[in-house]
mmCIF file of the N, C-alpha and C atoms, coordinates in Angstrom:
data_MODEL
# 
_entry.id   MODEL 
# 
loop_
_atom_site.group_PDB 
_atom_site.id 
_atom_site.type_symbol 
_atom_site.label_atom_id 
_atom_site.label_alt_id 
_atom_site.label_comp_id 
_atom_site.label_asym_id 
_atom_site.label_entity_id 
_atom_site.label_seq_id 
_atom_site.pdbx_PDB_ins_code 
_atom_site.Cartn_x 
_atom_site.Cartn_y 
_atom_site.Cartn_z 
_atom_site.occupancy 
_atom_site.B_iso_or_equiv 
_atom_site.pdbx_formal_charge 
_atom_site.auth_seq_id 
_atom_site.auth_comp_id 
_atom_site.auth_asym_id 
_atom_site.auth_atom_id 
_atom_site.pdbx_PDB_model_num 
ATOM 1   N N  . UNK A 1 1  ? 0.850   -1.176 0.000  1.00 0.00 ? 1  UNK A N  1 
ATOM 2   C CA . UNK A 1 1  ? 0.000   0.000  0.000  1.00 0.00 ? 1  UNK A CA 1 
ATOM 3   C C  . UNK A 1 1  ? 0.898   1.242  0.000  1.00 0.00 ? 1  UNK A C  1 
ATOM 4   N N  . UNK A 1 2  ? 0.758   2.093  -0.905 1.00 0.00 ? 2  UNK A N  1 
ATOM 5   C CA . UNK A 1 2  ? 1.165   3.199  -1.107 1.00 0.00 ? 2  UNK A CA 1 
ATOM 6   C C  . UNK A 1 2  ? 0.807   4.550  -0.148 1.00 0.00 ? 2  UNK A C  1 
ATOM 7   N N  . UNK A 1 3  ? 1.949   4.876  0.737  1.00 0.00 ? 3  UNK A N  1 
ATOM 8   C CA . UNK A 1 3  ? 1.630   6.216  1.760  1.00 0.00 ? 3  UNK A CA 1 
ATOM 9   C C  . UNK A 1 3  ? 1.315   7.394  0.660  1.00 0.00 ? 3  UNK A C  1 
ATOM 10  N N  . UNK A 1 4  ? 0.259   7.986  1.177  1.00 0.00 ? 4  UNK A N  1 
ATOM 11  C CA . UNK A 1 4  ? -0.055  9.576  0.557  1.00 0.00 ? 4  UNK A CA 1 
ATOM 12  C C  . UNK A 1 4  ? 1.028   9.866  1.078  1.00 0.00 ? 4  UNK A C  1 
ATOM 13  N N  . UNK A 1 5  ? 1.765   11.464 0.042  1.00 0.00 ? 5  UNK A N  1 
ATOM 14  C CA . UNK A 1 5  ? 2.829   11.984 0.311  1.00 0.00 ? 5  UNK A CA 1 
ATOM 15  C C  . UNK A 1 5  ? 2.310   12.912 1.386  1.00 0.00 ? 5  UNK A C  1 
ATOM 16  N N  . UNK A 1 6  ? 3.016   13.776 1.986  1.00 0.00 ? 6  UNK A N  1 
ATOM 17  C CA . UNK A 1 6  ? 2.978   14.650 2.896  1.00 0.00 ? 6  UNK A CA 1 
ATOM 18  C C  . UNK A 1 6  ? 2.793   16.397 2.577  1.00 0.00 ? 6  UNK A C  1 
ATOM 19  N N  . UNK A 1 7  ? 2.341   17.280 2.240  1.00 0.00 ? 7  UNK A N  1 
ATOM 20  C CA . UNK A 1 7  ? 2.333   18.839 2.305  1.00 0.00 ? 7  UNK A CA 1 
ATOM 21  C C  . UNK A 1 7  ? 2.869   19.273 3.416  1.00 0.00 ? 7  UNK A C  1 
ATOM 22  N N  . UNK A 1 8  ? 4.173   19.417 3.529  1.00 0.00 ? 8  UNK A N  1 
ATOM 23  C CA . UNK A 1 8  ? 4.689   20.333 4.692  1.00 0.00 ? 8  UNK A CA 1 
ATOM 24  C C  . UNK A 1 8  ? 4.133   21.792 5.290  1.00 0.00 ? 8  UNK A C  1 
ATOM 25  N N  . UNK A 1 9  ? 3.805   22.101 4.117  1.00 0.00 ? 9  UNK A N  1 
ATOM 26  C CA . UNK A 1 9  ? 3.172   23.545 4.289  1.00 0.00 ? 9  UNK A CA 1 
ATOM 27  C C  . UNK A 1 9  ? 1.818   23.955 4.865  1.00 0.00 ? 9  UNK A C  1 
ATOM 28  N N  . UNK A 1 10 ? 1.201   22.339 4.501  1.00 0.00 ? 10 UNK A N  1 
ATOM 29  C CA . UNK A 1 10 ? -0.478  21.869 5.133  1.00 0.00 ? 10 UNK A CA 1 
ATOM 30  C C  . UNK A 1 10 ? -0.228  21.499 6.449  1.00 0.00 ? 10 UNK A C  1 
ATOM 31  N N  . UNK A 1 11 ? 0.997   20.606 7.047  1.00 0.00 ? 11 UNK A N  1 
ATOM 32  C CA . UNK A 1 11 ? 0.743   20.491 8.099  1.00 0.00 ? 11 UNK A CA 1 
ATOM 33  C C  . UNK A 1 11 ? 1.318   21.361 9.087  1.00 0.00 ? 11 UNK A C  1 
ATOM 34  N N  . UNK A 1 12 ? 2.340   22.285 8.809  1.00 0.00 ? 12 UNK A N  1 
ATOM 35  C CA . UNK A 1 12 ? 3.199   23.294 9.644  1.00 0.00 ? 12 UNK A CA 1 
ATOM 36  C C  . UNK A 1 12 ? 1.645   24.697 9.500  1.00 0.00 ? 12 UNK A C  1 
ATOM 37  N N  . UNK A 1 13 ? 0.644   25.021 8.349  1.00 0.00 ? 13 UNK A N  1 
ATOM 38  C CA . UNK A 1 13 ? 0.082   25.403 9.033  1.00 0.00 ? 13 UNK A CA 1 
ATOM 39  C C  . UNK A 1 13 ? -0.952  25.359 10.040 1.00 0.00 ? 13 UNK A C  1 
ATOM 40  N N  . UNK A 1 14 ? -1.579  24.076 9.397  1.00 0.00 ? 14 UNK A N  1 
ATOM 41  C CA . UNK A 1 14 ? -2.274  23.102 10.455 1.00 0.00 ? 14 UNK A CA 1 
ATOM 42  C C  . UNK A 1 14 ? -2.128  23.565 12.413 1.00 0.00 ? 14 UNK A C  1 
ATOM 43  N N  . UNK A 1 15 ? -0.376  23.560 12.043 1.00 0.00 ? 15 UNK A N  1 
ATOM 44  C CA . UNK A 1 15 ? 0.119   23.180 13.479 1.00 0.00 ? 15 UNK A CA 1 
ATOM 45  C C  . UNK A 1 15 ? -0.210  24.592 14.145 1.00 0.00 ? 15 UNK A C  1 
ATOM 46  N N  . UNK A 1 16 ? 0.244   25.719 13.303 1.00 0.00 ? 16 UNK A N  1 
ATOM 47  C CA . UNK A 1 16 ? 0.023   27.241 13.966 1.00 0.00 ? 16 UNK A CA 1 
ATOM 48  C C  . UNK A 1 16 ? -1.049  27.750 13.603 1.00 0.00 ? 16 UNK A C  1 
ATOM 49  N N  . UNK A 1 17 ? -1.826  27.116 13.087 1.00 0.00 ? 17 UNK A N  1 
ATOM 50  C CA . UNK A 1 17 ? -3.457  27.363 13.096 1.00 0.00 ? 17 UNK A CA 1 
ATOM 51  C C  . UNK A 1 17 ? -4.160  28.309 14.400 1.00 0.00 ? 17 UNK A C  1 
ATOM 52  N N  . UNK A 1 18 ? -3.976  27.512 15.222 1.00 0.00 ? 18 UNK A N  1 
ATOM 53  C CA . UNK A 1 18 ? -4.464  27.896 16.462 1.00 0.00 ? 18 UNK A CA 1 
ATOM 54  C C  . UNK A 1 18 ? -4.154  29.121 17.542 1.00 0.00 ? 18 UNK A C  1 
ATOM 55  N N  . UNK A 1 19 ? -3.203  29.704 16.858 1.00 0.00 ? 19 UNK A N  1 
ATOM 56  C CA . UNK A 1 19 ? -2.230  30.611 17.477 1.00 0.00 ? 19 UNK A CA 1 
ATOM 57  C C  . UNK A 1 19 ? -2.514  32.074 17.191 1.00 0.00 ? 19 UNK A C  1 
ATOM 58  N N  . UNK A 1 20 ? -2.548  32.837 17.708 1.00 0.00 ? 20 UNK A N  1 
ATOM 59  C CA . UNK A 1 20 ? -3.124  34.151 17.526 1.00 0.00 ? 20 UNK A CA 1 
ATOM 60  C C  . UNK A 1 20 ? -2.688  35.252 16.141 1.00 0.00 ? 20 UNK A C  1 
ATOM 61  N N  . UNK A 1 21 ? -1.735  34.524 16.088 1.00 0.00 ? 21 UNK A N  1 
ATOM 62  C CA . UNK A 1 21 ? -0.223  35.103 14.906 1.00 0.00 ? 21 UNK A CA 1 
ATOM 63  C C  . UNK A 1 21 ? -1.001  34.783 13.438 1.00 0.00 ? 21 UNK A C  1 
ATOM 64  N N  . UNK A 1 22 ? -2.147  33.744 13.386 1.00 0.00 ? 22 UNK A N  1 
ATOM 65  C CA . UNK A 1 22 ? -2.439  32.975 11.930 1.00 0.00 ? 22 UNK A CA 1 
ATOM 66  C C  . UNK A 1 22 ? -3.620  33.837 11.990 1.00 0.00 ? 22 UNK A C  1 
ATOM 67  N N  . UNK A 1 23 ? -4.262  34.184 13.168 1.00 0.00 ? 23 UNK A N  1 
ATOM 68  C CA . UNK A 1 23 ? -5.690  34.375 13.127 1.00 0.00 ? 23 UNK A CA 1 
ATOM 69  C C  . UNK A 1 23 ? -5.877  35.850 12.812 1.00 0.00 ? 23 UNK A C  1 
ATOM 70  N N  . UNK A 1 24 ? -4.711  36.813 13.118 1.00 0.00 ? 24 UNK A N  1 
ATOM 71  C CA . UNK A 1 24 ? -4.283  38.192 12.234 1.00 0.00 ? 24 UNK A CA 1 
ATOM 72  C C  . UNK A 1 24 ? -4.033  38.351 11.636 1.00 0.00 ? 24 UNK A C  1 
ATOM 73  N N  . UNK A 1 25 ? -3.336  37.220 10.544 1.00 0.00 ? 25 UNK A N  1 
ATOM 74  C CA . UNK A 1 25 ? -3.039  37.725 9.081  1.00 0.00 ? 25 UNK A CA 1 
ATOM 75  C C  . UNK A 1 25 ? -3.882  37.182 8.048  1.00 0.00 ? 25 UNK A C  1 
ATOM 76  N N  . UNK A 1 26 ? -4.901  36.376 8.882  1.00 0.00 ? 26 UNK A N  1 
ATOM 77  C CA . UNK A 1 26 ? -6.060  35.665 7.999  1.00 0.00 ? 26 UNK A CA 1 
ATOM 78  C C  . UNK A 1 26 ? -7.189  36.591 7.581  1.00 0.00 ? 26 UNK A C  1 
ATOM 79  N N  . UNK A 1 27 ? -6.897  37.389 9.014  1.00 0.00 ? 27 UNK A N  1 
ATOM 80  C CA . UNK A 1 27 ? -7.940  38.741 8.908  1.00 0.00 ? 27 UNK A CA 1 
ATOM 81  C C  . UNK A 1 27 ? -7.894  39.890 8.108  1.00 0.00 ? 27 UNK A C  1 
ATOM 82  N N  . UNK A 1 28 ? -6.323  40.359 8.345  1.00 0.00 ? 28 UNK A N  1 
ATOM 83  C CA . UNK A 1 28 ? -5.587  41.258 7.174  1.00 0.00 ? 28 UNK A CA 1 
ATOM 84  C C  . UNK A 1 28 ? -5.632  41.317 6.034  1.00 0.00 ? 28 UNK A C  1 
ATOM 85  N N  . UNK A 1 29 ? -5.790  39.601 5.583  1.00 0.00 ? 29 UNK A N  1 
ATOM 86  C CA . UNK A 1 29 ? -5.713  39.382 4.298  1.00 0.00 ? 29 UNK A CA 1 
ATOM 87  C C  . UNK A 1 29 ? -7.185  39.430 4.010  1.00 0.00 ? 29 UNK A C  1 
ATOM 88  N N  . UNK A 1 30 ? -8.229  39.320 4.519  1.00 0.00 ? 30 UNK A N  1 
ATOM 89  C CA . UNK A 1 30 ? -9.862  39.154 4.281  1.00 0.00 ? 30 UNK A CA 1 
ATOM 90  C C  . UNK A 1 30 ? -10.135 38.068 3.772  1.00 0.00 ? 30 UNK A C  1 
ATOM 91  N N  . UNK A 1 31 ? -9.344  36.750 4.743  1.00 0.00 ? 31 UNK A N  1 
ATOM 92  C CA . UNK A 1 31 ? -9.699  35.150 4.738  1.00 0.00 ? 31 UNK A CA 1 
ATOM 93  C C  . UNK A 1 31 ? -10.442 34.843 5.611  1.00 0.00 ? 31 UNK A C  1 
ATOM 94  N N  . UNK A 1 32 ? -10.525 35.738 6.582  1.00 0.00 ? 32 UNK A N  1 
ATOM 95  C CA . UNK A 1 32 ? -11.598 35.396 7.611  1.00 0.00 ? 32 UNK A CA 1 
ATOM 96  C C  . UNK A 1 32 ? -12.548 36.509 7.569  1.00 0.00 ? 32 UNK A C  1 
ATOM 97  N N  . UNK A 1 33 ? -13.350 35.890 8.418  1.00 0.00 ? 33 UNK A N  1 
ATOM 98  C CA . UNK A 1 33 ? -14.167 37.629 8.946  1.00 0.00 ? 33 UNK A CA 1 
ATOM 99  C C  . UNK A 1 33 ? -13.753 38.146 10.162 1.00 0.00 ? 33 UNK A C  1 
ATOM 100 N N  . UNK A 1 34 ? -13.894 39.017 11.002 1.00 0.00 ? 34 UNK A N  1 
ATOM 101 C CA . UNK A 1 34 ? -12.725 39.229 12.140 1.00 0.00 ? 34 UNK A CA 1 
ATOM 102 C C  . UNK A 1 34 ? -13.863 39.851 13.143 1.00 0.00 ? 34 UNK A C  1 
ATOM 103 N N  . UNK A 1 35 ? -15.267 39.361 12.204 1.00 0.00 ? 35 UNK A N  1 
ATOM 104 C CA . UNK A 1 35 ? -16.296 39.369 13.795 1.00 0.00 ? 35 UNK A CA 1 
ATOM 105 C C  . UNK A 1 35 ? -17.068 37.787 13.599 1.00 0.00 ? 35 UNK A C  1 
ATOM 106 N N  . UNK A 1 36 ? -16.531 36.754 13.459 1.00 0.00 ? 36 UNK A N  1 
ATOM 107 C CA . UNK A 1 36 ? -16.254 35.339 13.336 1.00 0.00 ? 36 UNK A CA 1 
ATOM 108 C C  . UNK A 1 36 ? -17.154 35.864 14.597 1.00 0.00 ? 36 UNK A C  1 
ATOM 109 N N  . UNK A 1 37 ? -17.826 34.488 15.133 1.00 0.00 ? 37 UNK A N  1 
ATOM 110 C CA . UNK A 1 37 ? -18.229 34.399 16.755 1.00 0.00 ? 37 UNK A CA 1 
ATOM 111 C C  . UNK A 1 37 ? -17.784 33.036 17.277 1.00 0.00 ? 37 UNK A C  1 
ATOM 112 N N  . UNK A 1 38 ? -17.515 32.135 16.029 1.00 0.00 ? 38 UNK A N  1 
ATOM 113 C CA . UNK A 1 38 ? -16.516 30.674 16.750 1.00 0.00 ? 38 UNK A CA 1 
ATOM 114 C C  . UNK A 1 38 ? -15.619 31.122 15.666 1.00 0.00 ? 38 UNK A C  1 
ATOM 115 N N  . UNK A 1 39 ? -14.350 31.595 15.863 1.00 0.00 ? 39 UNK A N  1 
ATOM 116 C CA . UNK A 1 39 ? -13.402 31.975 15.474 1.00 0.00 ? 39 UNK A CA 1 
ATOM 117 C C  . UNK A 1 39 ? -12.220 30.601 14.937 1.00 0.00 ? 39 UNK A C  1 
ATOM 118 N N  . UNK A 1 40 ? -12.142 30.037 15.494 1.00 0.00 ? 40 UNK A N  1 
ATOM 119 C CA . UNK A 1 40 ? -11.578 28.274 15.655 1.00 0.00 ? 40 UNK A CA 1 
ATOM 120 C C  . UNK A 1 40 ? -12.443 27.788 14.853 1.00 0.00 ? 40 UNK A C  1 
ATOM 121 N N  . UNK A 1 41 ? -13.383 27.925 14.644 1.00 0.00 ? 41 UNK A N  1 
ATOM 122 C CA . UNK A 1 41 ? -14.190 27.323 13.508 1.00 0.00 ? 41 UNK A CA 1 
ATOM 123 C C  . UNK A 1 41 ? -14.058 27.734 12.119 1.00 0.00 ? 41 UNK A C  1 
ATOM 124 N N  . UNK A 1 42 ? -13.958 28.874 11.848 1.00 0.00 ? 42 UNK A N  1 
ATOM 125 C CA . UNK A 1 42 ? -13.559 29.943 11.092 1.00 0.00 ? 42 UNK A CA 1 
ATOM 126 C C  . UNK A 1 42 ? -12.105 29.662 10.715 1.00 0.00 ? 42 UNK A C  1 
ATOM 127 N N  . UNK A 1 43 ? -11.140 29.512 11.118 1.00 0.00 ? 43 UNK A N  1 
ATOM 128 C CA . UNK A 1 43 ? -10.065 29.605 10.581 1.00 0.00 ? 43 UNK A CA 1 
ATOM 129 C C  . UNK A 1 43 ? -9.573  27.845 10.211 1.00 0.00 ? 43 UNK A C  1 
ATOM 130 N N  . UNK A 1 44 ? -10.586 26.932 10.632 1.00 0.00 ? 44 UNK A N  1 
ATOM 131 C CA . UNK A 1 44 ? -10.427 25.395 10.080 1.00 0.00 ? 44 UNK A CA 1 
ATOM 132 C C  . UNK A 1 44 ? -11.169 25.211 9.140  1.00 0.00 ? 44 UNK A C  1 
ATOM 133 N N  . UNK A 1 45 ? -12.254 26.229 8.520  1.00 0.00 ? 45 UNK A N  1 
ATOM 134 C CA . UNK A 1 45 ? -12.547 26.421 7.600  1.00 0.00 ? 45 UNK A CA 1 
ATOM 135 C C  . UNK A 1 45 ? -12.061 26.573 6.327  1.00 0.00 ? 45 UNK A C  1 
ATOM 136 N N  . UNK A 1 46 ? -11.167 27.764 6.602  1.00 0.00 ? 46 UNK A N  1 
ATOM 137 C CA . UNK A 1 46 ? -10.459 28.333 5.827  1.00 0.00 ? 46 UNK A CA 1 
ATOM 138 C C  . UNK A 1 46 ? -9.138  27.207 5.315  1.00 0.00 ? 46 UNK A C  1 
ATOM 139 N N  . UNK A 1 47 ? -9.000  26.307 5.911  1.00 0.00 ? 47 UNK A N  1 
ATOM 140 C CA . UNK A 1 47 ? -8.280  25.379 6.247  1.00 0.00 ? 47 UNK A CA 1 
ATOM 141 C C  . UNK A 1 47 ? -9.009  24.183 5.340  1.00 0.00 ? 47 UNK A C  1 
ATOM 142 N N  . UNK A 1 48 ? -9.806  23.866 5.504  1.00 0.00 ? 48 UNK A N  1 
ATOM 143 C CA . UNK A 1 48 ? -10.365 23.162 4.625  1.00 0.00 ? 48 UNK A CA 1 
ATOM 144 C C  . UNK A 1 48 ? -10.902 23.522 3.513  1.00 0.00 ? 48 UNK A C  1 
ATOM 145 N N  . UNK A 1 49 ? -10.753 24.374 2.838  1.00 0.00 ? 49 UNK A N  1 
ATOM 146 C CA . UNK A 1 49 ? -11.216 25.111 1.523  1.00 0.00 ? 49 UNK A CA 1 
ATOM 147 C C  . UNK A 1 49 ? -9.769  24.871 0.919  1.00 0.00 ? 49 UNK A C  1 
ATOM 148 N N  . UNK A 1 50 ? -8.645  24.249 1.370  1.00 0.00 ? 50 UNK A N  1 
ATOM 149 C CA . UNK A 1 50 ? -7.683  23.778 0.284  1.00 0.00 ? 50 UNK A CA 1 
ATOM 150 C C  . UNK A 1 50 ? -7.343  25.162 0.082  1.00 0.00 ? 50 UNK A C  1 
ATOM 151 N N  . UNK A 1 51 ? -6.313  26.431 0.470  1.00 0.00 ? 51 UNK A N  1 
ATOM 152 C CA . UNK A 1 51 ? -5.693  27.530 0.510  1.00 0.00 ? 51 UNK A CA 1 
ATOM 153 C C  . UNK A 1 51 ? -4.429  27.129 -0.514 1.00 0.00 ? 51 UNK A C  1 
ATOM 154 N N  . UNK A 1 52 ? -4.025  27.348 -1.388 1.00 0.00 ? 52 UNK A N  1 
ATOM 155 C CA . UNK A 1 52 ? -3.262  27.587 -2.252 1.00 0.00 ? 52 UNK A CA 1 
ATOM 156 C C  . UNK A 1 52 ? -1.878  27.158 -1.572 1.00 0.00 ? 52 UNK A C  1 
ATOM 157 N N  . UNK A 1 53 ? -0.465  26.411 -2.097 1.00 0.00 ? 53 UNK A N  1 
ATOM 158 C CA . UNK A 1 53 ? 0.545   26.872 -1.592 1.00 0.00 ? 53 UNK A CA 1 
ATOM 159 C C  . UNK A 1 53 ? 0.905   27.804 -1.535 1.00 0.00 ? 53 UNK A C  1 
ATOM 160 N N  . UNK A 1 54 ? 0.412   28.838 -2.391 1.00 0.00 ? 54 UNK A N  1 
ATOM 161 C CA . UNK A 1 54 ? 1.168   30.228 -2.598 1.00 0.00 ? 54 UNK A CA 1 
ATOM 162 C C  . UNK A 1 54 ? 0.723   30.952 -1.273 1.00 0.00 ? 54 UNK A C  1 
ATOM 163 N N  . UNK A 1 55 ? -0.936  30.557 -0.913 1.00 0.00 ? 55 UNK A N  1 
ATOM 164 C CA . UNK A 1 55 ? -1.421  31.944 0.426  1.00 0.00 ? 55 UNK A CA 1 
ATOM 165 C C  . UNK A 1 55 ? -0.942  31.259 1.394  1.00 0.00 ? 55 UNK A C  1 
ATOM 166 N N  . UNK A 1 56 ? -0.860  29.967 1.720  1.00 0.00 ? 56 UNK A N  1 
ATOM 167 C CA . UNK A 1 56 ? 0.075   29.474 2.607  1.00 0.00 ? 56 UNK A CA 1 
ATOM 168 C C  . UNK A 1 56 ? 1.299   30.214 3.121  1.00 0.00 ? 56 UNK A C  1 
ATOM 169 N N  . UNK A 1 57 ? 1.745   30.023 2.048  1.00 0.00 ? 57 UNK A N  1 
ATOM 170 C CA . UNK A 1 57 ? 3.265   30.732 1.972  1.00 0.00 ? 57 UNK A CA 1 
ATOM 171 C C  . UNK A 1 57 ? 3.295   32.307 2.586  1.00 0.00 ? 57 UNK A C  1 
ATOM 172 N N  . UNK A 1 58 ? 2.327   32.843 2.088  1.00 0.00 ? 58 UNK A N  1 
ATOM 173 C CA . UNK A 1 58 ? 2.036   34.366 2.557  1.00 0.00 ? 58 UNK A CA 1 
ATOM 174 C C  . UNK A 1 58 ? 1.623   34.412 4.165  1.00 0.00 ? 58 UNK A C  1 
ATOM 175 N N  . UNK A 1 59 ? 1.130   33.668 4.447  1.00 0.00 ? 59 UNK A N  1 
ATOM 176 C CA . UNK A 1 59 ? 0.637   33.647 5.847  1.00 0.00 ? 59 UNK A CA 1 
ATOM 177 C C  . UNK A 1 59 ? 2.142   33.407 6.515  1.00 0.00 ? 59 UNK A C  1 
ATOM 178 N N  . UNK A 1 60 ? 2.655   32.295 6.360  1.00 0.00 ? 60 UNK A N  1 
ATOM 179 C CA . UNK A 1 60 ? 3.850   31.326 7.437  1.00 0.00 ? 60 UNK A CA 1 
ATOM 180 C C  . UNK A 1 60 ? 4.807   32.899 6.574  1.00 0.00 ? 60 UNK A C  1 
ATOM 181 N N  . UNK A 1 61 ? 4.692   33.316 6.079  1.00 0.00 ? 61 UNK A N  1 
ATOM 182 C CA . UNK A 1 61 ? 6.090   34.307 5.818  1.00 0.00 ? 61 UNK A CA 1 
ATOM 183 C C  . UNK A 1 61 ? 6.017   35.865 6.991  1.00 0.00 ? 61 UNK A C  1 
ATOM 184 N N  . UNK A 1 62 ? 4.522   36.050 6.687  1.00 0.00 ? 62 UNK A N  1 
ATOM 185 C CA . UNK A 1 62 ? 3.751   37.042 7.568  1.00 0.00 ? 62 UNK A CA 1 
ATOM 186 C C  . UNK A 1 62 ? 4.007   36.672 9.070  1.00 0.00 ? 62 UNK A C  1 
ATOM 187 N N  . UNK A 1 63 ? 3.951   35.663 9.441  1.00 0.00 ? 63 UNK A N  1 
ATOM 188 C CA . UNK A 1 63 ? 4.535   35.125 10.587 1.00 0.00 ? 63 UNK A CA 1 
ATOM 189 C C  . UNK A 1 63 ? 5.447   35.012 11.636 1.00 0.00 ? 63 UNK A C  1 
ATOM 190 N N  . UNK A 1 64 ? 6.963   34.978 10.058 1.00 0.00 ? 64 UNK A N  1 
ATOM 191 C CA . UNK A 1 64 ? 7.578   34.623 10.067 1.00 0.00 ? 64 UNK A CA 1 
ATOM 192 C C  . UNK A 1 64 ? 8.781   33.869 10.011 1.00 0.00 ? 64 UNK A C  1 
ATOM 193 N N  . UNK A 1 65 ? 7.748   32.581 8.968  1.00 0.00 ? 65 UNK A N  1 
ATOM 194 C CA . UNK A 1 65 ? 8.844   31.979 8.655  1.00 0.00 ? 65 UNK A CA 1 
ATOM 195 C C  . UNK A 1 65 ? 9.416   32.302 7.130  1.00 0.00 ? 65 UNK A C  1 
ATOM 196 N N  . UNK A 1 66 ? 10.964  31.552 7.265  1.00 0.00 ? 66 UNK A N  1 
ATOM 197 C CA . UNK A 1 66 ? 11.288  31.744 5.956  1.00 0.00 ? 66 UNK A CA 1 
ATOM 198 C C  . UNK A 1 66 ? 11.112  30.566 4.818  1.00 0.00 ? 66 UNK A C  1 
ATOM 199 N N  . UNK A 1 67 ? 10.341  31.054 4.022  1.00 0.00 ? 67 UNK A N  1 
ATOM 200 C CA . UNK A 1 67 ? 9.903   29.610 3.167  1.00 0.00 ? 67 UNK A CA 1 
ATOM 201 C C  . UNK A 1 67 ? 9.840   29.676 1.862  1.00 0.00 ? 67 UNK A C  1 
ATOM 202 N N  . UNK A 1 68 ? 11.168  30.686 1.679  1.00 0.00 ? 68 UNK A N  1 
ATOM 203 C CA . UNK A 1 68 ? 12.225  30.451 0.699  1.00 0.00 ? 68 UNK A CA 1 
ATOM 204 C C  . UNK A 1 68 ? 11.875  29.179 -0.074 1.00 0.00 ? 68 UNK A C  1 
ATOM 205 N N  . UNK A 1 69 ? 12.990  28.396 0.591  1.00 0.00 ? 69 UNK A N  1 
ATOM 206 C CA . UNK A 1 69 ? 13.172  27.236 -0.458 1.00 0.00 ? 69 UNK A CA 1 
ATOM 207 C C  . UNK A 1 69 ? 11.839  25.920 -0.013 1.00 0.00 ? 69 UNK A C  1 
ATOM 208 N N  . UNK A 1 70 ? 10.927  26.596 0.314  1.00 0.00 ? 70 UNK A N  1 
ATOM 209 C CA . UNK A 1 70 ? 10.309  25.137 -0.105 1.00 0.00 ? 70 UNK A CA 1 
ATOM 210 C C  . UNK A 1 70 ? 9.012   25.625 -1.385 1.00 0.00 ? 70 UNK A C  1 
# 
């Protein structure tokens, strides 16, 4: 049986999902709404709508990270 490959970028944001840092630039960008009332719901949403590598990238860079080379 063949493992599905992995999206690093799906699961590193996955991981900082939850963190106050994702939930401001989701807003900035007008991926969320930022009078959400389950807010955590809202941003696993956004999460499950399959986000582009590219806005990925914009978020984890907005962040902080450098994701240069992937």
């Amino acid at each position: 049986m063949a493992k599905e490959k992995k999206n690093i970028l799906q699961t590193l944001i996955a991981y900082e999902l939850h963190r106050g840092e994702v939930e401001e630039v989701l807003i900035k960008f007008g991926w969320v709404r930022k009078d959400a009332y389950f807010m955590e719901s809202e941003l696993y949403c956004w999460l499950e709508r399959e986000p582009s590598d590219e806005d990925i990238k914009k978020v984890l860079t907005e962040i902080g990270y450098d994701v240069s080379k992937l």
